[in-house]
N, C-alpha and C positions, 0 to 999 in steps of 0.2 A: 504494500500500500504506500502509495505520494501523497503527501502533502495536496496535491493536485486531486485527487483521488475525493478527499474528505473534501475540501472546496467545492467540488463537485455535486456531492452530496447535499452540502449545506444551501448550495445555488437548488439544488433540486426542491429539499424541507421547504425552505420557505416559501418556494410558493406554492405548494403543497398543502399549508395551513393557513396563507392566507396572511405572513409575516408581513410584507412590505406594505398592505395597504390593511392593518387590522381595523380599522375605526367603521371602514365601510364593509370589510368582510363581516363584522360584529353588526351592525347596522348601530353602533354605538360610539360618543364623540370621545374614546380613550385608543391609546397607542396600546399595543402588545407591552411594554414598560408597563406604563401604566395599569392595567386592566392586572396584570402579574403583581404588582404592589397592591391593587386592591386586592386582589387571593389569598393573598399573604395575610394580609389584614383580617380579615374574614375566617382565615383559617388556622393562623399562626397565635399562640399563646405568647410570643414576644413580638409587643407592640410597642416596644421604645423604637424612637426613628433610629440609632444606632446598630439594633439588632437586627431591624429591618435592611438599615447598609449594607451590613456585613451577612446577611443571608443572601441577598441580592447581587451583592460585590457593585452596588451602584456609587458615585462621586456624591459626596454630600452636599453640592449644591445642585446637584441634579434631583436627588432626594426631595430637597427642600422645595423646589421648584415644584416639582408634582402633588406635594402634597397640601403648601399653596391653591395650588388649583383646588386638588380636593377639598379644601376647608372653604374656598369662595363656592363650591358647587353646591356645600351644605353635606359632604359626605363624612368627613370625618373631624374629630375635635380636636387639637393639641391643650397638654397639660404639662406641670412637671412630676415630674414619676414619683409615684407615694413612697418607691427605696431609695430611689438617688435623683435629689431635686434640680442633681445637673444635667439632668436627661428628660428627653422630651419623651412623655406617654401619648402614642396613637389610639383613638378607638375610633369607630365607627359609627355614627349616628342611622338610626332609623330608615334613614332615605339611603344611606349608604348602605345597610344589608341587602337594602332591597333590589339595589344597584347592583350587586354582589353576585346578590341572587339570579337575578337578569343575565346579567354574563354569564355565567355559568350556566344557565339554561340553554343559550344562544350557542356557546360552545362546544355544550353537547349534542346539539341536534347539527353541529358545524360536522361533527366529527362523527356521528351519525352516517351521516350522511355521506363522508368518506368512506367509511365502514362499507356502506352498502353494495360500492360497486365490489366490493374482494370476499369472493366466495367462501362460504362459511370454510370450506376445508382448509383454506390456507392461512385464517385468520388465526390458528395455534402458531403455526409458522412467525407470522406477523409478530406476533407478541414476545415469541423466542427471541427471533433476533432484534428484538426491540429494548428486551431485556439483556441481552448481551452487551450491545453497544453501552450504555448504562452504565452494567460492571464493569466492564475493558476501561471505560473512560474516567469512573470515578475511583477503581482503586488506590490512586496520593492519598484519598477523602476516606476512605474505609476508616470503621471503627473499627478497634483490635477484639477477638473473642473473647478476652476479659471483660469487657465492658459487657455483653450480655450476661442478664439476669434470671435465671428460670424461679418464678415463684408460684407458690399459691394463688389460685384465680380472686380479687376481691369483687366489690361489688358494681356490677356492669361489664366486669368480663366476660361471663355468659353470654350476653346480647352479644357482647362483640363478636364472640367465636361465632356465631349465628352470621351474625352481619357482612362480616367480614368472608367466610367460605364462601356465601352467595354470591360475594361482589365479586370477587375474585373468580371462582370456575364460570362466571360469567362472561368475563371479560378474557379469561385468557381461552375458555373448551365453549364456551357458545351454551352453557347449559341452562336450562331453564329453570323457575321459580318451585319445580317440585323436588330439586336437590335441595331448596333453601328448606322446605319444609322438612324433608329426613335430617337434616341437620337437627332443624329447631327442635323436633321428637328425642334425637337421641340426650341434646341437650337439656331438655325438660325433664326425661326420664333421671337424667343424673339428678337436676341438680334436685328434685321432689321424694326421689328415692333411689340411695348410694351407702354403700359399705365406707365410711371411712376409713377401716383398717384393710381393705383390697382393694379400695378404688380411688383414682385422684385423676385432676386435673394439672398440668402444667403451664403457667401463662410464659412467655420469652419477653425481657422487657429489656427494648437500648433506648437512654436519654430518656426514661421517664412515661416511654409509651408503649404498649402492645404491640410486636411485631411476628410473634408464633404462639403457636399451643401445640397441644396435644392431649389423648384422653387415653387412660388407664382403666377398665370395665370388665365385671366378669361375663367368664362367654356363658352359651348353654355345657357346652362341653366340663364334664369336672376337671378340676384343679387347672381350667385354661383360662387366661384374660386375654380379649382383645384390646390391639390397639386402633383409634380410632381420632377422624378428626386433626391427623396432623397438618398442619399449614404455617408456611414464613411468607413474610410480606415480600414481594419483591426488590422494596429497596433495601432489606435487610438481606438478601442472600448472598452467599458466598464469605460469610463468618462461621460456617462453620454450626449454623444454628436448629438446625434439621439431624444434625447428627446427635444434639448435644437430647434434641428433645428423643429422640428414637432411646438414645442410651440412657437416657430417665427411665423410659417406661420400662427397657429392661432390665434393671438393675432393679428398680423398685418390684417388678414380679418377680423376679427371682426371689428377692429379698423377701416377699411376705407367704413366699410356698409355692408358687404355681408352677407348674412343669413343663407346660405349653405357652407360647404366646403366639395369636394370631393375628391375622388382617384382611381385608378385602380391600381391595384397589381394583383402576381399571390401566388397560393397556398402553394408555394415552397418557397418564402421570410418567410420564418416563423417569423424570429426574426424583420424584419419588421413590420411583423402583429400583435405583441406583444406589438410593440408601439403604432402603430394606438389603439389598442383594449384598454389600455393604456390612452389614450387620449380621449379617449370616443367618436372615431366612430364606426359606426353600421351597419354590411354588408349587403349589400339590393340585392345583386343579383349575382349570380356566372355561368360560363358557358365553356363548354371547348372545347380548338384553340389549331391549331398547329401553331408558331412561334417560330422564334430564331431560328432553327431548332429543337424543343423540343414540346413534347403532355403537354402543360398547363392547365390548371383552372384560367381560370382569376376570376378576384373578383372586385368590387364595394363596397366601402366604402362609409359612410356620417356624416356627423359631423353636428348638430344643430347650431348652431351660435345663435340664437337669446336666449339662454335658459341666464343663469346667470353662469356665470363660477366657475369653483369651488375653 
């Protein structure tokens, strides 16, 4: 790959999304800067103009300048920050979530709309190397595996695990809202009625927010638990964080007796199945369903427990 190469690319993306002229791709009077500082806004828990800077990598008189605007447009207010009154607190006023809100609507029926002409089958593809480019580009920015945290789920990480599968096998396998609800079932089944001393939940947490789980349950089978529910956010992969949760659940069954650990996945989780296989389970049995709205291969995993760990 050239230098030339990526330029190329770059010339292609944007106008792809509609970069050079966003105010009227948007049907809305903000630039791609701009419309991106309100996202932030909106979505970001650090709303000092500073932090905004520095997430953004914007000049702070360009900063200033947009947000200017914003506070003559009525969208957002400046204060001094109730921890350091040498910093200036953004928020958002009323007319500006709504603003917020607007774009984001707009963007997704932009990108909708993209969506549409690229044939469901390739749109795994899409997202693969969508996510590739990502990692290749952000690794300087990686956080170390230290930094993730596996804990106990508190309160609204439930919904999240719910939330979150859906959004996800949505956006990356095309699956429809009846995966959201076998989620939401097995979810309600735990959290309403669960073993604590054989059953557990693990949340993955970098910087303070949910980026994995995984679920620990007993099967029908005696003395087996499956595992269930694993997922890492996309911008959290490549820590290492999928392996940490897999060796949770095994170490923890092992640990409270069980002999067996199971799973069912489907053929299309590939990188999934690299961890199981990884981990030293062993496919016993494959068969193909139509769910999710999608023709799958489900699969059957198993894990010995009883052997000596390696």
């Amino acid at each position: 790959m050239t230098v030339q190469d990526i330029r190329a690319f770059n010339r292609f993306y944007t106008n792809v999304i509609g970069a050079l002229d966003y105010s009227r791709h948007l049907y809305a009077p903000y630039t791609l800067t701009e419309s991106r500082v309100l996202y932030e806004l909106a979505h970001s828990p650090r709303t000092d103009a500073a932090d905004l800077r520095a997430e953004l990598s914007l000049d702070s008189g360009y900063l200033s300048r947009i947000l200017t605007k914003f506070e003559q447009d009525g969208l957002v207010e400046r204060a001094p920050s109730a921890q350091d009154p040498r910093r200036r607190r953004i928020t958002l006023t009323a007319h500006g979530r709504e603003t917020a809100a607007l774009l984001a609507e707009r963007s997704n029926e932009a990108v909708g709309s993209l969506l549409s002409g690229v044939p469901a089958a390739d749109r795994p593809r899409l997202a693969e190397a969508m996510r590739t480019v990502r990692e290749i580009l952000s690794r300087k920015d990686r956080k170390d595996h230290a930094d993730v945290l596996l804990r106990e789920p508190g309160p609204g990480d439930l919904g999240w695990i719910v939330q979150r599968n859906a959004a996800l096998y949505a956006a990356e396998f095309g699956w429809n809202t009846d995966y959201e609800g076998l989620v939401a079932r097995i979810v309600a089944d735990f959290a309403e009625d669960h073993d604590p001393h054989l059953e557990r939940v693990w949340i993955a947490e970098l910087d303070g927010r949910p980026v994995g789980c995984v679920m620990c349950v007993r099967d029908e089978a005696p003395a087996t638990a499956r595992l269930r529910l694993l997922l890492v956010e996309p911008d959290a992969r490549g820590l290492g964080i999928g392996d940490r949760l897999i060796q949770a659940v095994v170490d923890y069954a092992r640990g409270v007796g069980y002999r067996d650990l199971v799973l069912w996945t489907n053929d299309v989780l590939t990188a999934a199945r690299r961890l199981y296989q990884r981990h030293g389970f062993v496919l016993t049995a494959e068969k193909p369903h139509r769910s999710f709205g999608k023709d799958l291969t489900g699969q059957d995993w198993r894990l010995d427990l009883t052997g000596t760990p390696e």
